[in-house]
N, C-alpha and C positions, 0 to 999 in steps of 0.2 A: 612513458605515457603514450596512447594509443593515436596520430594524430585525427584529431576530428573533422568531420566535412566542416568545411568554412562556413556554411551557415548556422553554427553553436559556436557561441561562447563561455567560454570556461574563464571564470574569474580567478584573477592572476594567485591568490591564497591557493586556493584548489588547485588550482597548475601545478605549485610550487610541490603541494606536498601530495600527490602525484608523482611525481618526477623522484620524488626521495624517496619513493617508499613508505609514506609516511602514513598511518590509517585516516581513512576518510569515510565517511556516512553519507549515503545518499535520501533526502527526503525528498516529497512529493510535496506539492502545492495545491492539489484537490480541496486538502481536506481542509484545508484555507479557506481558497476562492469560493470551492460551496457545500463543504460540508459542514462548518462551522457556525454560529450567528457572530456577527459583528458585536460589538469588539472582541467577543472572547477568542476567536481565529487569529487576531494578531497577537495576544498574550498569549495561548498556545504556542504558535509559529515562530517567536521571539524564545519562549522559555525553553523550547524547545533544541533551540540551538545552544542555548546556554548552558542545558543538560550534557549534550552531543561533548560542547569541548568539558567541560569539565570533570567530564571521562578521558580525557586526553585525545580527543578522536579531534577531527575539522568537518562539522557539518558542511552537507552541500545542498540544499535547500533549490532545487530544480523548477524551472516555468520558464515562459514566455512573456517578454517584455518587449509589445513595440516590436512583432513581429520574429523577434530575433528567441529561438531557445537557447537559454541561458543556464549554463552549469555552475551553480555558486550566487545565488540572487545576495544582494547587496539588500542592509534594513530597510532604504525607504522604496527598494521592487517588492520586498515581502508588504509591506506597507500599501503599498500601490494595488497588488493582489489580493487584499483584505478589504479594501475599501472603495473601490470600484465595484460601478453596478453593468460594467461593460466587459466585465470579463470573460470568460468562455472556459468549456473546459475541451482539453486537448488531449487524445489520445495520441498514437501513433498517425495513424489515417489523416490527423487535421492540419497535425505537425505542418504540411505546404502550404494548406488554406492559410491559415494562422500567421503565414511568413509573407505569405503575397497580399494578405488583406491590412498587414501589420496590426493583426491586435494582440490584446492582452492574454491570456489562456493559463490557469492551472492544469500540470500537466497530469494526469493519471496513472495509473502503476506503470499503464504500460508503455506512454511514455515518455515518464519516470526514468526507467530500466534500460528502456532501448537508451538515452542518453546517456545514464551514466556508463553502460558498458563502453559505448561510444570514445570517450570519455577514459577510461582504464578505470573506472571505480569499482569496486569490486562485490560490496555491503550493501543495501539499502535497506530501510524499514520505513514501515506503512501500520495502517491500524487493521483495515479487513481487505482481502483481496477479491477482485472479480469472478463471477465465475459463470456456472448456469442459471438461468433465470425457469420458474416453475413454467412449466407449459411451452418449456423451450421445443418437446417433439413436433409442436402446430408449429410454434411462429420462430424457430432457431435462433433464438433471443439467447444470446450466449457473450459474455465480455472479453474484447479482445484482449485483456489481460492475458488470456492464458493463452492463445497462438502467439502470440508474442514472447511470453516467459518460456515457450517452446524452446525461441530461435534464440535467448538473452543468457549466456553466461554469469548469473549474479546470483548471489543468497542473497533469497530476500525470507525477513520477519515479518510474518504478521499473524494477525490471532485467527484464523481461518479466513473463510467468508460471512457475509452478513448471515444470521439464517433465515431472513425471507428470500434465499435465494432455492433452487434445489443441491442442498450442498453432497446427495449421494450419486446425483449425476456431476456434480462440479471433480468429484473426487475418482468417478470413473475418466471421465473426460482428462485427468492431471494424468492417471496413470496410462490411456490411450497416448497422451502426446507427450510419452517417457521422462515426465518432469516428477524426480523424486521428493517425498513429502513427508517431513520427518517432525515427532512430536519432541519437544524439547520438555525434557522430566515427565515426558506423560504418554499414554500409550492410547489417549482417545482425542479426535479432531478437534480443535475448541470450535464454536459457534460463537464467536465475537462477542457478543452478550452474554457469552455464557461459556464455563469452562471445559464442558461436556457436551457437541453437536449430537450424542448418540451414535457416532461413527466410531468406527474403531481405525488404528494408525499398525502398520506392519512394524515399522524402525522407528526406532526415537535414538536421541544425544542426551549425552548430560552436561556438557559443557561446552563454553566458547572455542575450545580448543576444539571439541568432536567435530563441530560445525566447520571450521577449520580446514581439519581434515579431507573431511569430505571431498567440498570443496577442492580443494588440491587432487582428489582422487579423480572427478569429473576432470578436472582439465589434463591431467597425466592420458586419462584414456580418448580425450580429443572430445569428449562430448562436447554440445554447444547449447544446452537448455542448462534452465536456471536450478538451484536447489533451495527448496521452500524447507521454512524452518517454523513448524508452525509453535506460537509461544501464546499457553493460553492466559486471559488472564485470572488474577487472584481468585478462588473461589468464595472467598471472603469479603471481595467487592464485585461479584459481577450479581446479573437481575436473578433472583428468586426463581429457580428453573419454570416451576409451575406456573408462576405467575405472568413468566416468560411467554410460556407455551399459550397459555390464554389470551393472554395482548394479544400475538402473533395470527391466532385464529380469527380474532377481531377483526384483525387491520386487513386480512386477504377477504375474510367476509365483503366487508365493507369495498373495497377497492374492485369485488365484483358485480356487488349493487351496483356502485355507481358508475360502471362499464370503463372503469381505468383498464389501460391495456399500452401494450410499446415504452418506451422512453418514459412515459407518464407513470409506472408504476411502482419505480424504487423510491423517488422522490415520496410519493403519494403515502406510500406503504414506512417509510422513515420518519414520514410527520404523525403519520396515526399512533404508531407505537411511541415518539418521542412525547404528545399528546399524551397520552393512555397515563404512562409510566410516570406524570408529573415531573419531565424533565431529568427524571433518572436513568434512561437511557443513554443522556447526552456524558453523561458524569462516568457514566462506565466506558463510554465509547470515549474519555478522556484517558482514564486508565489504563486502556488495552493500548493506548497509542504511548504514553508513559512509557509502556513496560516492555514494548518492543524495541522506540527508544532506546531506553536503556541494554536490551539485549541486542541490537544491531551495534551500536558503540563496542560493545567487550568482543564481540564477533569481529570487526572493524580490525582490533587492534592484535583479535588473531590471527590473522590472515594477515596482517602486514610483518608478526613477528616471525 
C-alpha cells in the first residue's frame, strides 16, 4: 500500500486488504450528496456496497467528513452524506478548502481518483464522467475530471459522459491528454442515457481480464494516466434514443431562454430532462451505475489476480 499524505484517512478494512492484495472498488460520493434525492441516495449508497462485496470485492466508498478525506466511509458517514443539507461537493482543487473549513463534501470523479490512487486502489467505478461542457470554446467550461484522470493511474468504469455535455470534444480532449478509451463489448461511446453517444471508439475489451491487462500494460511502460473502460448500459433499459434527443433539445432550448449559463447549467439542464422524462431518467441513470458497479467489482478482482 502506497503510504498516503496524513491528511486521508483510510478505514482500517480497506488498509487491510490493500496491504493483501486483496481486490478493492473505489466509489464516489457525488452521486450521493447530490446527485441523488433523498432517501433513495442512501438506499443506492448502501446497496450498492452490498453488491461491490458480494462479488467478493471490499467497496471503498470515498468523501469527506468533518474536514478530513476519508478512504472507506463507515454507514452512518454514508448516512451523514445523504442527509445533510451542508454538504458540498469536492473536487480535487476544494480537497484544502474542505480540510481547513472542516466540512462535509462528496467527492467527485476526480477526487474520487486522485484518492484512491493515493491510497494504492487500483479500480473505481462511477455512473458518467466529466467532461466538456457545450460552448466550452467562449467560456472553457471543461471538468476537471479529465486533467486529473490525466495525471491518475486508475481504470475507471463508467458509461461515457452525460450527453448534455459536448461529448465530441470531451473525446478529442481524452485523446489530447493520452487517456486511453476503451468500449467494453462495443465499438461506439455510450451517452449515459443512452447506449449509442453516436461516437464511434477505436479499441474495445471483452472481458475483466482485457481490462486487466491493459492496465498492467500502462503501468509496465511507466505511463501515469488513468484507463477508461467505457461500459454502456443495457440497450433494453436505457431512454428511447429519439425521445432522448428531443428532451435533450428541450432542456438546452430552455436553459437559453432563460439565460442559465456557468455552474448553473448541468444542474438546470438534469432537472429539465429528469422533469421531461417523468422521472425515467433517474431509473436509467440507476442502471448505468448498477452496471458499472457490477463491471468495476470483476475488474477489481482482475487486477488483484
Amino acid at each position: 500500500m502506497q503510504t498516503p499524505p496524513h491528511g486521508i484517512r483510510v478505514a482500517d478494512e480497506v488498509r487491510v486488504a490493500i496491504e493483501a492484495g486483496a481486490p478493492v472498488l473505489a466509489l464516489e460520493s457525488t452521486i450521493l450528496s447530490h446527485g441523488l434525492p433523498t432517501p433513495r441516495n442512501l438506499e443506492v449508497g448502501l446497496a450498492s456496497e452490498e453488491q461491490v462485496r458480494s462479488a467478493g470485492v471490499l467497496p471503498a466508498t470515498i468523501g469527506v467528513i468533518d474536514g478530513v478525506a476519508t478512504v472507506g466511509l463507515a454507514r452512518d458517514e454514508i448516512e451523514r452524506l445523504c442527509t445533510s443539507a451542508e454538504v458540498v461537493k469536492v473536487s480535487v482543487r476544494d480537497l484544502p478548502i474542505a480540510r481547513a473549513q472542516r466540512r462535509d463534501g462528496g467527492t467527485t470523479v476526480a477526487a474520487t481518483a486522485w484518492l484512491a490512487h493515493r491510497c494504492g486502489i487500483r479500480v473505481m467505478s462511477t455512473g458518467g464522467l466529466g467532461g466538456v461542457h457545450r460552448g466550452a470554446a467562449e467560456t472553457f467550461d471543461e471538468s476537471a475530471d479529465l486533467t486529473t484522470l490525466a495525471e491518475t493511474p486508475i481504470t475507471l468504469v463508467s458509461a461515457g459522459v452525460k450527453s448534455i455535455l459536448d461529448i465530441g470534444a470531451t473525446l478529442e480532449r481524452l485523446e489530447t491528454l493520452n487517456i486511453p478509451v476503451v468500449g467494453y463489448r462495443t465499438d461506439r461511446y455510450p451517452g449515459f442515457y443512452v447506449a449509442d453517444s453516436g461516437f464511434g471508439l477505436e479499441y474495445r475489451i471483452e472481458s475483466p481480464a482485457d481490462a486487466a491487462e491493459l492496465a498492467r500494460a500502462r503501468d509496465e511502460l511507466g505511463l501515469r494516466g488513468a484507463v477508461l473502460v467505457a461500459n454502456p448500459v443495457d440497450a433494453a433499459k436505457q431512454l428511447d434514443p429519439e425521445f432522448h434527443d428531443r428532451v435533450l433539445a428541450e432542456a438546452l432550448a430552455a436553459a437559453s431562454d432563460a439565460g442559465i449559463s456557468g455552474h448553473d447549467t448541468t444542474p438546470f439542464l438534469l432537472d429539465h430532462v429528469q422533469r421531461a422524462t417523468g422521472g425515467r431518467s433517474l431509473e436509467v441513470n440507476l442502471e448505468v451505475y448498477r452496471g458499472n458497479v457490477a463491471l468495476g467489482a470483476e475488474i477489481a478482482r482482475a487486477v488483484a489476480g
